[in-house]
SEMAR-944627 format. One record per residue (C-alpha): residue number from 1; chain; residue in one letter; x, y, z. Coordinates in Angstrom, 2 decimals. Example, Ala and Ser with C-alpha at 12.3 -4.5 7.8 and 13.67 -1.06 7.14 Angstrom:
% SEMAR-944627
nr, kette, rest, X, Y, Z
1, A, A, 12.30, -4.50, 7.80
2, A, S, 13.67, -1.06, 7.14
END
This chain:
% SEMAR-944627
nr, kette, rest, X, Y, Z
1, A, X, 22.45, -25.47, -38.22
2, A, X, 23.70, -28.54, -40.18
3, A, X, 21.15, -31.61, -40.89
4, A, X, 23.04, -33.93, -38.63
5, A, X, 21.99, -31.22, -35.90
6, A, X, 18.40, -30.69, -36.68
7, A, X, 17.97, -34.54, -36.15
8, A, X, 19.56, -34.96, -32.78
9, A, X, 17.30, -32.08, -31.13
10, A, X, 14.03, -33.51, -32.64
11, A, X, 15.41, -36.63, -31.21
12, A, X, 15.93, -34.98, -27.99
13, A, X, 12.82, -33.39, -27.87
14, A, X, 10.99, -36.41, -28.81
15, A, X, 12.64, -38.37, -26.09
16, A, X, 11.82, -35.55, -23.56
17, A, X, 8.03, -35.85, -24.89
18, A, X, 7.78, -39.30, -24.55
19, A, X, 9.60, -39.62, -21.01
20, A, X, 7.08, -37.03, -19.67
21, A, X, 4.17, -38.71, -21.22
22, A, X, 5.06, -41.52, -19.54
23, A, X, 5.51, -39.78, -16.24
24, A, X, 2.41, -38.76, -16.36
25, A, X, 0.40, -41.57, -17.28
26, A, X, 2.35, -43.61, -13.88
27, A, X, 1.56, -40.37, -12.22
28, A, X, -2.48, -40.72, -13.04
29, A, X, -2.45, -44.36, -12.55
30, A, X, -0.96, -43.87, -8.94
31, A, X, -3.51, -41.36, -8.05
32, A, X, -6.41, -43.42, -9.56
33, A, X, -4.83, -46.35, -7.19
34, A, X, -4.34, -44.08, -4.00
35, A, X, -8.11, -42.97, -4.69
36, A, X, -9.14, -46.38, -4.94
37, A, X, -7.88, -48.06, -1.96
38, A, X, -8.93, -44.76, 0.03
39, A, X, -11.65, -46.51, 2.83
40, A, X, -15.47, -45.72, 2.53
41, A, X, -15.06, -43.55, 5.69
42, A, X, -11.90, -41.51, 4.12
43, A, X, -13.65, -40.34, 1.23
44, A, X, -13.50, -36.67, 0.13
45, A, X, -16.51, -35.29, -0.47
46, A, X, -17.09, -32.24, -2.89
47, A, X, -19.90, -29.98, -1.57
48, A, X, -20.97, -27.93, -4.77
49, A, X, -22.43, -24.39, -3.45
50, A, X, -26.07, -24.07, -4.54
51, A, X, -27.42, -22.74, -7.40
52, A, X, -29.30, -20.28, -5.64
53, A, X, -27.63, -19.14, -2.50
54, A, X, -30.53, -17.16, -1.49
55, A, X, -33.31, -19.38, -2.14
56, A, X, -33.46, -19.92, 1.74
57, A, X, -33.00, -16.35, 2.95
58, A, X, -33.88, -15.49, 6.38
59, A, X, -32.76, -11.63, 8.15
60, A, X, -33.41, -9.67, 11.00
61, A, X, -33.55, -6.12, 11.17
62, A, X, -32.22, -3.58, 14.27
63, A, X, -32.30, -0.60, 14.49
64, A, X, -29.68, 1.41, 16.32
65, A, X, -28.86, 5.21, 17.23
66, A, X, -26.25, 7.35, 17.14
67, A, X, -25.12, 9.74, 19.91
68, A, X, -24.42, 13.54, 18.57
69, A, X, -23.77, 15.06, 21.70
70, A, X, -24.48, 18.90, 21.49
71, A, X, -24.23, 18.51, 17.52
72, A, X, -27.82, 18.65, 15.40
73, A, X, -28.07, 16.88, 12.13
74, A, X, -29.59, 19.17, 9.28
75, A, X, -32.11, 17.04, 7.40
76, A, X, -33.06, 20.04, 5.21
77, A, X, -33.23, 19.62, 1.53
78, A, X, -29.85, 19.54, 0.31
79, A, X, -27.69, 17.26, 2.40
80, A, X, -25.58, 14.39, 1.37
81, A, X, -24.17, 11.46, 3.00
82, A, X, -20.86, 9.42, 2.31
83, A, X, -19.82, 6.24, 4.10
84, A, X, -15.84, 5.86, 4.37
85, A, X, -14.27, 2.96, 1.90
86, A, X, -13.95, 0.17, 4.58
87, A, X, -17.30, 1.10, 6.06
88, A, X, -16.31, 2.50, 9.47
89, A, X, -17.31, 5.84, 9.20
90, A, X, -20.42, 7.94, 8.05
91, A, X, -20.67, 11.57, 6.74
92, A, X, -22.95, 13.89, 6.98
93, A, X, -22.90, 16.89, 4.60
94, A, X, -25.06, 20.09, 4.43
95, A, X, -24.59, 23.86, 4.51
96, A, X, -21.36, 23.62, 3.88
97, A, X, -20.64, 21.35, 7.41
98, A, X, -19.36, 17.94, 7.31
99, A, X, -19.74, 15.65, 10.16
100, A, X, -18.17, 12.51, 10.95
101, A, X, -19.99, 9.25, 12.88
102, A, X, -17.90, 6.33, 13.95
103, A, X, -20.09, 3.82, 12.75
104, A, X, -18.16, 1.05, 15.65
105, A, X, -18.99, 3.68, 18.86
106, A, X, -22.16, 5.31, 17.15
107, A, X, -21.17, 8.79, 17.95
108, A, X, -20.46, 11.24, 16.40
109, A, X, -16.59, 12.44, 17.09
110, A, X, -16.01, 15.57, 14.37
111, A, X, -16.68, 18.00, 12.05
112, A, X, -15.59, 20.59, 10.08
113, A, X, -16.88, 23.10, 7.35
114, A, X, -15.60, 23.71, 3.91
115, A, X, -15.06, 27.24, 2.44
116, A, X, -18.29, 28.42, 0.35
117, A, X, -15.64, 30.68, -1.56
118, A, X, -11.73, 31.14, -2.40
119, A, X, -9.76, 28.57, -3.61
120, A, X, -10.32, 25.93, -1.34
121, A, X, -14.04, 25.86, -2.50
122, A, X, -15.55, 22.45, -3.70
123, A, X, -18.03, 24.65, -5.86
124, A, X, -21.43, 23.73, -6.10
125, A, X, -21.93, 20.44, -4.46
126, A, X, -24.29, 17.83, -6.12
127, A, X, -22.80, 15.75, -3.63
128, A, X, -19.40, 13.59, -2.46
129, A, X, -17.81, 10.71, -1.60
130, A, X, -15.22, 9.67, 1.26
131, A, X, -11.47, 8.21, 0.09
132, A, X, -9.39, 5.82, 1.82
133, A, X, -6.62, 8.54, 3.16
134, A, X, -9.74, 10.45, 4.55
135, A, X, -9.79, 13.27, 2.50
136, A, X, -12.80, 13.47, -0.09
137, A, X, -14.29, 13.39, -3.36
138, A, X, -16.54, 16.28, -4.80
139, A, X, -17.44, 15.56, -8.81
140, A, X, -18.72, 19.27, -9.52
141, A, X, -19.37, 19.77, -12.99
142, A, X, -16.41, 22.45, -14.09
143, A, X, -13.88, 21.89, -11.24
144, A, X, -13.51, 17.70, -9.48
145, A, X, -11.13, 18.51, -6.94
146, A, X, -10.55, 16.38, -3.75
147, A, X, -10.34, 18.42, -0.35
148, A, X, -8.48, 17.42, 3.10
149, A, X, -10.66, 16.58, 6.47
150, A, X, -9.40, 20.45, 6.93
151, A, X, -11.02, 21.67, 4.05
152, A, X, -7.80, 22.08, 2.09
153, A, X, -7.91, 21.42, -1.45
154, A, X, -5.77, 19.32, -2.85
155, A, X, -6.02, 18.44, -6.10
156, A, X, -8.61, 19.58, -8.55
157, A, X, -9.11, 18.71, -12.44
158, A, X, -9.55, 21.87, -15.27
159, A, X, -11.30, 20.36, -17.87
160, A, X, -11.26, 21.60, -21.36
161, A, X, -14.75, 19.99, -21.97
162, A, X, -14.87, 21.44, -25.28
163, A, X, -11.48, 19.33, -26.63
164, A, X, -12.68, 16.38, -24.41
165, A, X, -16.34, 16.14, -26.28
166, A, X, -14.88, 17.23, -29.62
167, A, X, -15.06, 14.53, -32.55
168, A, X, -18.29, 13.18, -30.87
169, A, X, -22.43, 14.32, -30.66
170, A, X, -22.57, 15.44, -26.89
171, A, X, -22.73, 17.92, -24.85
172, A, X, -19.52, 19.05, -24.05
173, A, X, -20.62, 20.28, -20.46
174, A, X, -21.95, 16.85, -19.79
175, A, X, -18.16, 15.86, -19.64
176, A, X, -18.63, 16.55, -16.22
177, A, X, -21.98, 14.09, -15.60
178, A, X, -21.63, 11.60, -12.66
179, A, X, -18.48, 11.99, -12.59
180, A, X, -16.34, 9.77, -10.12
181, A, X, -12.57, 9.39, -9.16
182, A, X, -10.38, 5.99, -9.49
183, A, X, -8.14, 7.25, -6.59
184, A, X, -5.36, 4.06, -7.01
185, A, X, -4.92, 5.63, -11.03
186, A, X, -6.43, 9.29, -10.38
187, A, X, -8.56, 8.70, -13.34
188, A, X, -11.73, 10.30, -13.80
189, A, X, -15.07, 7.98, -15.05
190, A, X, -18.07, 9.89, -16.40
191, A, X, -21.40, 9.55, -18.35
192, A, X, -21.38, 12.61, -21.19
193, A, X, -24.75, 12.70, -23.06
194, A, X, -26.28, 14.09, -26.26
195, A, X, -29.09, 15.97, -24.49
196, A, X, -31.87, 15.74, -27.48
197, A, X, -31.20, 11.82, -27.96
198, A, X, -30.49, 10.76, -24.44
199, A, X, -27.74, 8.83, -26.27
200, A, X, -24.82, 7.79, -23.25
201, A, X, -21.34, 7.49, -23.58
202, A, X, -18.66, 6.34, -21.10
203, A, X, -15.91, 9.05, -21.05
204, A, X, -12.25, 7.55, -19.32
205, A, X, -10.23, 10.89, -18.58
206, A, X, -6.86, 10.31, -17.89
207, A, X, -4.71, 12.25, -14.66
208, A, X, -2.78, 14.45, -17.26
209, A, X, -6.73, 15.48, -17.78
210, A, X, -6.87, 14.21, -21.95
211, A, X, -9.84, 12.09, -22.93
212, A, X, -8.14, 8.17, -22.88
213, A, X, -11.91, 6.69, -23.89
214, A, X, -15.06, 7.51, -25.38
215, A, X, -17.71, 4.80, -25.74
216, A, X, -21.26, 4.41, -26.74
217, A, X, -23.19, 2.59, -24.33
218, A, X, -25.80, 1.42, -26.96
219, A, X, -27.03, -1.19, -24.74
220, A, X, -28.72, 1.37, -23.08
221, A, X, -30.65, 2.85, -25.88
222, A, X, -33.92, 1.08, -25.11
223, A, X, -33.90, 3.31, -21.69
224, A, X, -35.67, 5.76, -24.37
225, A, X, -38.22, 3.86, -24.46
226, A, X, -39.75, 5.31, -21.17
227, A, X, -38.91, 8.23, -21.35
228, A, X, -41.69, 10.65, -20.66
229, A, X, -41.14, 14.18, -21.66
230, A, X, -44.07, 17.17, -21.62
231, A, X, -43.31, 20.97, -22.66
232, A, X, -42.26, 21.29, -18.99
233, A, X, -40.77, 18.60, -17.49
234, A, X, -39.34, 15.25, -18.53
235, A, X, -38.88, 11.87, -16.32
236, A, X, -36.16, 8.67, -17.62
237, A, X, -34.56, 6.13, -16.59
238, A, X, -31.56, 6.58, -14.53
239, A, X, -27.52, 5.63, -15.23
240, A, X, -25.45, 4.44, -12.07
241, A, X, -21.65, 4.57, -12.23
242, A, X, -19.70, 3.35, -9.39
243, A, X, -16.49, 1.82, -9.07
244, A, X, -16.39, -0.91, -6.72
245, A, X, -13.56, -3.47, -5.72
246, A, X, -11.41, -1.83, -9.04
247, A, X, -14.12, -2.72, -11.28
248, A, X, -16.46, 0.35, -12.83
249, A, X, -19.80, -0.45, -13.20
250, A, X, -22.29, 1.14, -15.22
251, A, X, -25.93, 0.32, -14.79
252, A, X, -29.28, 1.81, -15.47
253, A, X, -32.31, 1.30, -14.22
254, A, X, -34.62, 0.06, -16.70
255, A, X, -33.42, -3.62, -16.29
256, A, X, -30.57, -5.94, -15.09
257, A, X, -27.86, -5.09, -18.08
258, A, X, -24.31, -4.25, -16.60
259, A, X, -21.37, -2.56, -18.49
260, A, X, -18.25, -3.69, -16.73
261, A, X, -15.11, -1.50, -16.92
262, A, X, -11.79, -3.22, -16.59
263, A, X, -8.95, -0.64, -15.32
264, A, X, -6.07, -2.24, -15.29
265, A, X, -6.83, -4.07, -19.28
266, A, X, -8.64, -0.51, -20.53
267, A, X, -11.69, -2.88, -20.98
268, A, X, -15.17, -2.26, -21.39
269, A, X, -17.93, -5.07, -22.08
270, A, X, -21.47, -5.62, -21.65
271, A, X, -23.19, -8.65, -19.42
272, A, X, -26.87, -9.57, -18.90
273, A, X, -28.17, -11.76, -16.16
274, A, X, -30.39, -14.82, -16.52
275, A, X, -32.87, -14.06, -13.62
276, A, X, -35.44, -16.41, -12.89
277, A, X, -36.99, -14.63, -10.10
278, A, X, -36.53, -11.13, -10.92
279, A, X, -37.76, -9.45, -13.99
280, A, X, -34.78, -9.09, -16.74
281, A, X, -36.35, -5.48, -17.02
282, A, X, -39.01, -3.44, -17.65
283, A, X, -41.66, -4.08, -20.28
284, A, X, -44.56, -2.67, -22.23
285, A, X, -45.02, 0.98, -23.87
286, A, X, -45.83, 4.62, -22.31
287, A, X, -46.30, 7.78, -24.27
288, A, X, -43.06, 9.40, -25.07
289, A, X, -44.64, 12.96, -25.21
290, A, X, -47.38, 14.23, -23.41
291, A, X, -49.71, 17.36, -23.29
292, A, X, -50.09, 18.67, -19.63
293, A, X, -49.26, 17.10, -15.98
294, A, X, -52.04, 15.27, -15.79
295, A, X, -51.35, 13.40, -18.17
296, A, X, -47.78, 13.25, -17.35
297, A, X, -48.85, 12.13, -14.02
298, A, X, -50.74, 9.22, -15.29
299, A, X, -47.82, 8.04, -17.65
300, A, X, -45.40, 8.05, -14.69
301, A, X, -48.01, 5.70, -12.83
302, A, X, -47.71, 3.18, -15.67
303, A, X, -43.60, 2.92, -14.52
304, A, X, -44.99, 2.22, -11.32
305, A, X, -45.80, -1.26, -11.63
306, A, X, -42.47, -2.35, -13.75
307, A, X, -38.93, -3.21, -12.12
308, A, X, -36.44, -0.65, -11.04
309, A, X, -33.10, -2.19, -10.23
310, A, X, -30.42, -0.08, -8.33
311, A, X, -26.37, 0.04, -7.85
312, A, X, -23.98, -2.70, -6.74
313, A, X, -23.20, -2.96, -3.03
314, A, X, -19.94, -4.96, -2.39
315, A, X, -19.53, -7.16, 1.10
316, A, X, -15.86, -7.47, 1.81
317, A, X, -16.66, -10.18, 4.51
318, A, X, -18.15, -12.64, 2.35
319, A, X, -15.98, -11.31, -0.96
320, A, X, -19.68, -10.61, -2.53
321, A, X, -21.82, -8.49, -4.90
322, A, X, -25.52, -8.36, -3.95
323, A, X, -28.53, -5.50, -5.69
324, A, X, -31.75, -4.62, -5.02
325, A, X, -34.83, -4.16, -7.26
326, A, X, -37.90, -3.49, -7.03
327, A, X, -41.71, -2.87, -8.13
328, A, X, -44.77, -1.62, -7.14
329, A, X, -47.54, -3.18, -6.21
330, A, X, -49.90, -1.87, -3.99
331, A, X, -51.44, 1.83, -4.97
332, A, X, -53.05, 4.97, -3.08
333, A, X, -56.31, 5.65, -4.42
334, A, X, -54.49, 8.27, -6.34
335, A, X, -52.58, 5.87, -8.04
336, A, X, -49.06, 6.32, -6.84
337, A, X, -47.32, 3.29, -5.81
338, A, X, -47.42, 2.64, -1.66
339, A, X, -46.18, -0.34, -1.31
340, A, X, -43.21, -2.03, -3.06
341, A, X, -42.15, -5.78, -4.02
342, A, X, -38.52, -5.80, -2.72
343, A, X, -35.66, -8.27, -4.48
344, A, X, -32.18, -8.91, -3.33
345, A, X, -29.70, -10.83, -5.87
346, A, X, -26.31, -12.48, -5.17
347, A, X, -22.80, -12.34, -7.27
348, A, X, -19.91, -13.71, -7.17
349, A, X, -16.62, -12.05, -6.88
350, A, X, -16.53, -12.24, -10.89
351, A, X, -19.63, -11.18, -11.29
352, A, X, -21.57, -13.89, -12.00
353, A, X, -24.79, -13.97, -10.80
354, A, X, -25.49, -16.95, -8.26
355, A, X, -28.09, -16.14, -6.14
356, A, X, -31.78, -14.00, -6.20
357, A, X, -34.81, -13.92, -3.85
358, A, X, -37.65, -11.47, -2.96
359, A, X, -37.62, -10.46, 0.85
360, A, X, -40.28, -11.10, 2.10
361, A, X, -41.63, -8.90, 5.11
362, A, X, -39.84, -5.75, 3.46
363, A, X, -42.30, -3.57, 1.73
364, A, X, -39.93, -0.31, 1.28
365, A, X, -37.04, 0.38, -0.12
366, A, X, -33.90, 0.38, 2.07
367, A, X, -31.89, 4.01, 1.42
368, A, X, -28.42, 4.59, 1.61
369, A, X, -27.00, 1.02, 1.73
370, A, X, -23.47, -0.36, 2.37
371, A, X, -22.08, -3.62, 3.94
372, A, X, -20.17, -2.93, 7.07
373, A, X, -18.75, -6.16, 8.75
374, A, X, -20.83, -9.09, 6.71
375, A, X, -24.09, -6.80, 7.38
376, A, X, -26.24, -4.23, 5.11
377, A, X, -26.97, -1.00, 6.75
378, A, X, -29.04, 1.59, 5.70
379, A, X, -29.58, 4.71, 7.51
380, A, X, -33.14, 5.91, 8.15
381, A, X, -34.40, 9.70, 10.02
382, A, X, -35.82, 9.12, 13.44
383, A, X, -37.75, 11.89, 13.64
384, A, X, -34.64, 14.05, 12.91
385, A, X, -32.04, 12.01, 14.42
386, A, X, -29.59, 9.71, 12.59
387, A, X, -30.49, 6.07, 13.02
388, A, X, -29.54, 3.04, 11.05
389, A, X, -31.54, -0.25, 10.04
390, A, X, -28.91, -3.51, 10.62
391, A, X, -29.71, -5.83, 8.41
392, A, X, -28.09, -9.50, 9.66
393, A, X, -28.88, -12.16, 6.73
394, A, X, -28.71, -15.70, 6.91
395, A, X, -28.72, -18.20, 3.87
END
């Protein structure tokens, strides 16, 4: 381009520049104006959301039944229970037998059993989750495979756990530990371990079944710190991976620290929360290795009294995160913990934390919780029949 040429466009784009800066400034001044002669009684008014949304948390709790006809419930060790994405339905899994409760009509309206052998076996269940097409989700630890509501499998992952650990200091059959399904990218999101160490990474598995991500979750290293182990038995703290509303969260339970996975970026970072109510997590020392159960006993007590937070739960009505915690603080004369300081925190749809309280009046912890409709359920034995506690909260 000759000289002549270069000058004209800077002179072009400097008359551009200027003619927009100008529109703008008439622009602000007009909106300044229109704002000013707005009357007293015509004024907008921006209503910030409090700090603490739950600093003036009331509920109410009902409890409600649900009709199984001729069908019985097996509450025998062993069973496992799945609610269905969108929180309509609840399953009910042991021996084998999977039964299905509409959660609107509190019945229950089907079941079916799986095959214990042959190739539409889920394997050894350590338990399973429902999927949005109604088929379902059983993480075994050799063969993940996802069966039909007519027990036909189809799909199912062969894992070459050896080439999937190799290059790192795990276990290569832990490839398979808490494993979970992303069913929109059919990739698979687990926790491998070095077993000696307790060292936890964060394994992505992609759904041509090769290893897309290995991380270190570091973070989590002072989890060790209460761990109790004795020549027969060992207690820790415990990892929770979930994936809720596309993001994959990994959490433990010694305090409040949150790895976030990002699918759709391949992201992984770590986030703390500044609670002012709730303990950040738990504190103080307890003796790593110990001689015989008594003893073992009476370093378990010592956890008793410190903070325990649990998984996410996600409210679709309200577009919410909210998580329990907890801590002990009323003892048998034994010393085991019988009564528990409950508390419920708030997030936003980002994640960021904007709301924490402790609920008064509640001195257990709620089991098996999900949001259904703006409420928290959790479902609770009645003397052998399936009930759940309705939690309506208003703040």
């Amino acid at each position: 381009m000759s000289t002549s040429k270069t000058n004209l466009a800077s002179q072009y784009s400097l008359l551009i520049f200027e003619l927009m800066r100008k529109l703008l400034s008439i622009l602000a001044l007009a909106l300044f104006a229109a704002c000013a002669e707005k009357p007293n009684s015509e004024e907008v008014i921006v209503v910030e959301e409090p700090k603490n949304i739950l600093e003036n948390l009331s509920y109410s709790i009902d409890t409600v039944l649900v009709d199984t006809g001729n069908e019985i419930l097996d509450f025998s060790f062993g069973y496992s229970t799945s609610t269905s994405p969108e929180g309509r339905y609840f399953y009910f899994l042991n021996n084998l037998k999977i039964q299905k409760i509409d959660l609107d009509q509190l019945n229950l309206i089907s079941f079916f059993s799986l095959e214990k052998d042959g190739p539409n076996s889920p394997g050894h269940i350590f338990g399973f989750y429902a999927l949005s097409d109604g088929s379902f989700f059983f993480p075994t630890l050799h063969r993940p495979s996802i069966i039909t509501d007519q027990g036909l499998k189809i799909k199912s992952w062969n894992l070459d756990k050896e080439e999937l650990a190799e290059g790192f200091p795990i276990e290569p059959f832990s490839m398979g530990n808490r494993v979970i399904l992303d069913p929109k990218r059919h990739n698979l999101y687990s926790l491998p371990m070095n077993i000696e160490t307790r060292d936890y990474y964060f394994a992505v598995i992609d759904s041509l079944e090769n290893r897309k991500k290995m991380v270190a979750l570091t973070e989590f290293k002072r989890a060790n710190k209460y761990l109790i182990r004795s020549d027969a038995e060992q207690k820790g703290e415990f990892l929770h991976l979930q994936q809720v509303n596309e993001l994959v969260l990994i959490s433990c339970t010694v305090g409040n620290g949150t790895y976030i996975y990002v699918p759709g970026l391949d992201s992984l970072f770590y986030r703390e929360f500044l609670h002012e109510i709730v303990p950040l997590e738990k504190t103080g020392e307890v003796k790593n290795k110990v001689g015989g159960r008594a003893e073992f006993e009476e370093e378990l007590k010592k956890l008793n009294h410190q903070i325990n937070y649990q998984t996410f739960l996600w409210d679709e009505k309200s577009q919410r995160y909210f998580r329990y915690a907890s801590r002990a603080i009323r003892f048998d004369e034994d010393g085991w913990a019988k009564e528990f300081e409950i508390f419920l925190m708030a997030y936003s749809k980002d994640l960021e934390l904007i709301g924490e309280t402790r609920l008064e009046g509640l001195s257990k912890i709620p089991f098996g919780l999900f949001f259904k409709d703006g409420k928290l359920w959790s479902y609770v034995n009645v003397e052998d029949e399936l009930g759940f506690a309705v939690f309506t909260f208003d703040f």
